[in-house]
C-alpha positions in Angstrom: -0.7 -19.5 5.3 -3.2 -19.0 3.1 -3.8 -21.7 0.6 -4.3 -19.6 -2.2 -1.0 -17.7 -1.6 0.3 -20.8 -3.4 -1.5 -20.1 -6.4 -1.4 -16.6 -6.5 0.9 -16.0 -9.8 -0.6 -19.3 -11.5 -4.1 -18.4 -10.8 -5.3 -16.1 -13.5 -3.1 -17.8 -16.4 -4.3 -21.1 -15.5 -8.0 -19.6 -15.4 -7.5 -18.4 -19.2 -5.9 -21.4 -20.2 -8.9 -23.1 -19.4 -11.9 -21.0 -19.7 -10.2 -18.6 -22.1 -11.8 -14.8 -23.1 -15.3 -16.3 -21.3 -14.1 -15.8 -17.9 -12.4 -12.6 -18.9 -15.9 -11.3 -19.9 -18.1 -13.2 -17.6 -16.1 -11.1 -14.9 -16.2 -7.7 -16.9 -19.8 -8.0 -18.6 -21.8 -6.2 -15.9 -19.7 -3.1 -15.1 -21.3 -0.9 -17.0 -24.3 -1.3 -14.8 -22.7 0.6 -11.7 -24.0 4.0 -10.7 -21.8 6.6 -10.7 -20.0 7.5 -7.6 -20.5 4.3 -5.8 -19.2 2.9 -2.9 -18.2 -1.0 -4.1 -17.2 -3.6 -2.7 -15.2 -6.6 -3.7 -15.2 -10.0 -1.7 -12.7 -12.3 -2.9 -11.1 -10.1 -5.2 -8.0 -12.0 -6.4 -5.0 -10.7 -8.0 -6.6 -7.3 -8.4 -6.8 -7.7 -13.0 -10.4 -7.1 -12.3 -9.8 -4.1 -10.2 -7.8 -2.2 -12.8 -10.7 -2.8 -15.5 -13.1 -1.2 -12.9 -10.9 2.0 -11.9 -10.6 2.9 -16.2 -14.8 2.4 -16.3 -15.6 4.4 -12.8 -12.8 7.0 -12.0 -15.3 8.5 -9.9 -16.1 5.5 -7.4 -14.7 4.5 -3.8 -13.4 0.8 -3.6 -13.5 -1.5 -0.8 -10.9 -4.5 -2.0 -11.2 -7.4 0.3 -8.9 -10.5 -0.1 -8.0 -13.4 2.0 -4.7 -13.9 0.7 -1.8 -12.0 1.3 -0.2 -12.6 -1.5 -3.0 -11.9 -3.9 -3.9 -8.5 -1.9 -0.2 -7.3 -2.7 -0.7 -8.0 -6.1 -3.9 -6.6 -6.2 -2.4 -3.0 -4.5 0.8 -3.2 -7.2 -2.1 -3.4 -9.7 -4.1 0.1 -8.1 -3.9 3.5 -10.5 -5.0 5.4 -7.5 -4.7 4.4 -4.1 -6.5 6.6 -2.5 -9.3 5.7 -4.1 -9.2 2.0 -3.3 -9.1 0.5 0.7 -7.1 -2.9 0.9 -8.4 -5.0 3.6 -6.6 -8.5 4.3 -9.5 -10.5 5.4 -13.1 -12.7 4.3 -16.6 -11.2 4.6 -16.4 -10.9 8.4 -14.1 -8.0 7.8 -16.5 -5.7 5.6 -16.6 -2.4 7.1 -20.6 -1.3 7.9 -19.7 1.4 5.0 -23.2 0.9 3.4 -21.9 -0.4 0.1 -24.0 0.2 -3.2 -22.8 -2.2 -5.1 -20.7 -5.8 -4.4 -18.9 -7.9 -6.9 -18.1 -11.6 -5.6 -16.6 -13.3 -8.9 -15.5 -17.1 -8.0 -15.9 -16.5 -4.5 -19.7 -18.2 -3.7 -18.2 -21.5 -4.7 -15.9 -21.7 -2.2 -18.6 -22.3 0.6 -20.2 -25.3 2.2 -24.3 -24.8 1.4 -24.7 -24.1 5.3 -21.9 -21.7 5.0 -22.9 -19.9 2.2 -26.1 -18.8 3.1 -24.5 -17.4 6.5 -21.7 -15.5 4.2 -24.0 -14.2 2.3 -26.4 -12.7 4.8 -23.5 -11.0 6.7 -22.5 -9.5 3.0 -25.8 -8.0 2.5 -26.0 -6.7 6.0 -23.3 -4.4 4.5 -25.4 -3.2 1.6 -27.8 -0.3 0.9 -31.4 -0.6 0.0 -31.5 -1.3 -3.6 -27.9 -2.2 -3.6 -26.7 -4.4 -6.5 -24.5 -7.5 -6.2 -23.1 -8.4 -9.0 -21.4 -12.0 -9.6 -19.9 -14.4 -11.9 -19.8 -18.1 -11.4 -20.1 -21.6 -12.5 -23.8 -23.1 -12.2 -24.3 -27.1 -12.9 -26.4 -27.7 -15.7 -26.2 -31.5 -15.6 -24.0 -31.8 -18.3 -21.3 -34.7 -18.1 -18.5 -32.7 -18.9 -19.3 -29.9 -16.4 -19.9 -32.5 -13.9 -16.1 -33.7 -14.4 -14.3 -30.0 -14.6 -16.0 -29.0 -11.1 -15.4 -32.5 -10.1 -11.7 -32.3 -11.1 -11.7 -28.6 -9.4 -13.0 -29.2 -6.1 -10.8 -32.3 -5.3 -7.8 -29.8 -7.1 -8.7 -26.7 -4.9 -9.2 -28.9 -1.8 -6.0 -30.6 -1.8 -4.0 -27.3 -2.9 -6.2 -24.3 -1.2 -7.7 -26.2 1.7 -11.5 -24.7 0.6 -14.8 -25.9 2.7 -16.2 -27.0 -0.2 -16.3 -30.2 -1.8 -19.3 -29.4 -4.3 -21.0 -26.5 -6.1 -23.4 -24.9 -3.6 -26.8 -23.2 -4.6 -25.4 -19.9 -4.6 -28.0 -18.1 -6.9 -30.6 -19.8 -4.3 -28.6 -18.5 -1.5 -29.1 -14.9 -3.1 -32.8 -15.4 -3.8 -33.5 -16.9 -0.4 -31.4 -13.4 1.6 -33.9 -11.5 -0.4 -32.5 -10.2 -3.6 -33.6 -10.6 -6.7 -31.8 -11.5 -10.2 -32.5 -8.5 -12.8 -30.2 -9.8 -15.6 -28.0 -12.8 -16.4 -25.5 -13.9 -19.1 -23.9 -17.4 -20.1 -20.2 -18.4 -21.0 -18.6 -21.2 -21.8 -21.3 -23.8 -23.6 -23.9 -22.3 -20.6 -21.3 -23.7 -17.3 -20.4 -19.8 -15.9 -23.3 -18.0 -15.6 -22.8 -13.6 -14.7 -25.9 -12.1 -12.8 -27.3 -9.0 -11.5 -29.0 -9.4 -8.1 -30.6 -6.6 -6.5 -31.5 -5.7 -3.5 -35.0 -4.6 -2.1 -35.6 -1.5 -1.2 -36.6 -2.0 2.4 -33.8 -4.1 4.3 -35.2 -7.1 5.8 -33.9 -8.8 9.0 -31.0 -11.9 8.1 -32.9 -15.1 9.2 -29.8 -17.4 10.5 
């Protein structure tokens, strides 16, 4: 089972109670910036809120919906205006179809990796995208700040114990995206500066993934 099946109703409220209207707009801030008639891909995608926002914005685009948990993937699909327009996969980024994707979201999902990890998800994401592609996400980034030092303190040991993630800290997950080649055209903060949203890009000539 899945340890975020657990979670799967409590997830987004308890997100909101904490975060409140910044994680809401940290998530949605960037969709404007997607071409029309993309092919998109979302890793990680939750219980699918996001997904709805995106179908009113881009009628016109194809979505690949990828999602570990079962539970969250059925919610997710309850959530879709137009199924045909939107492919459900049960799975992590080793299930991304070789669709040449235009654009990726990954909101919350980069955290959930060890640093070794991460760079290894990351590279097989991107071997998925277009030249030029954009990868849009939305995390939290460590400032130094005491109190963002306790919430992802208090976090990780939460989302350890209840969801069984690698993780035990915050990996360098901008770096991680530099480092596979991309490179960050626009960023926004939320919440006092602790959730950062970006725009990555990638180049326009694919390089080869050096694991």
């Amino acid at each position: 089972m899945n340890g975020f099946d657990r979670l799967a109703t409590l997830y987004d409220p308890l997100a909101r109670m904490i975060y409140g209207q910044s994680i809401v707009q940290a998530q949605t801030c960037f969709l404007d910036v997607i071409p029309s008639f993309s092919k998109v891909l979302i890793v990680g995608g939750g219980t699918g809120w996001l997904l709805t926002k995106l179908l009113q914005d881009h009628p016109e685009c194809e979505v690949w919906y990828i999602e570990s948990s079962v539970n969250m993937l059925s919610m997710a699909a309850r959530k879709s205006m137009d199924p045909g327009r939107v492919h459900f996969i049960l799975g992590t980024e080793e299930d991304i179809p070789g669709c040449g994707f235009d654009v990726v979201i990954t909101h919350f999902f980069l955290d959930l990796f060890s640093k070794p990890a991460l760079l290894i998800a990351v590279q097989k994401i991107c071997l998925a995208l277009r030249p030029s592609a954009l990868w849009i996400v939305a995390d939290f980034v460590d400032q130094g700040k005491g109190w963002q030092r306790f919430l992802l303190k208090t976090m990780y040991s939460f989302f350890r114990q209840t969801c069984r993630i690698e993780a035990r800290t915050l990996p360098p997950w901008g770096g991680a995206l530099i480092q596979s080649g991309l490179y960050k055209v626009e960023h926004r903060l939320y919440y006092k500066g602790f959730i950062e949203s970006a725009v990555y890009r990638m180049p326009s000539v694919q390089r080869p993934p050096s694991f």
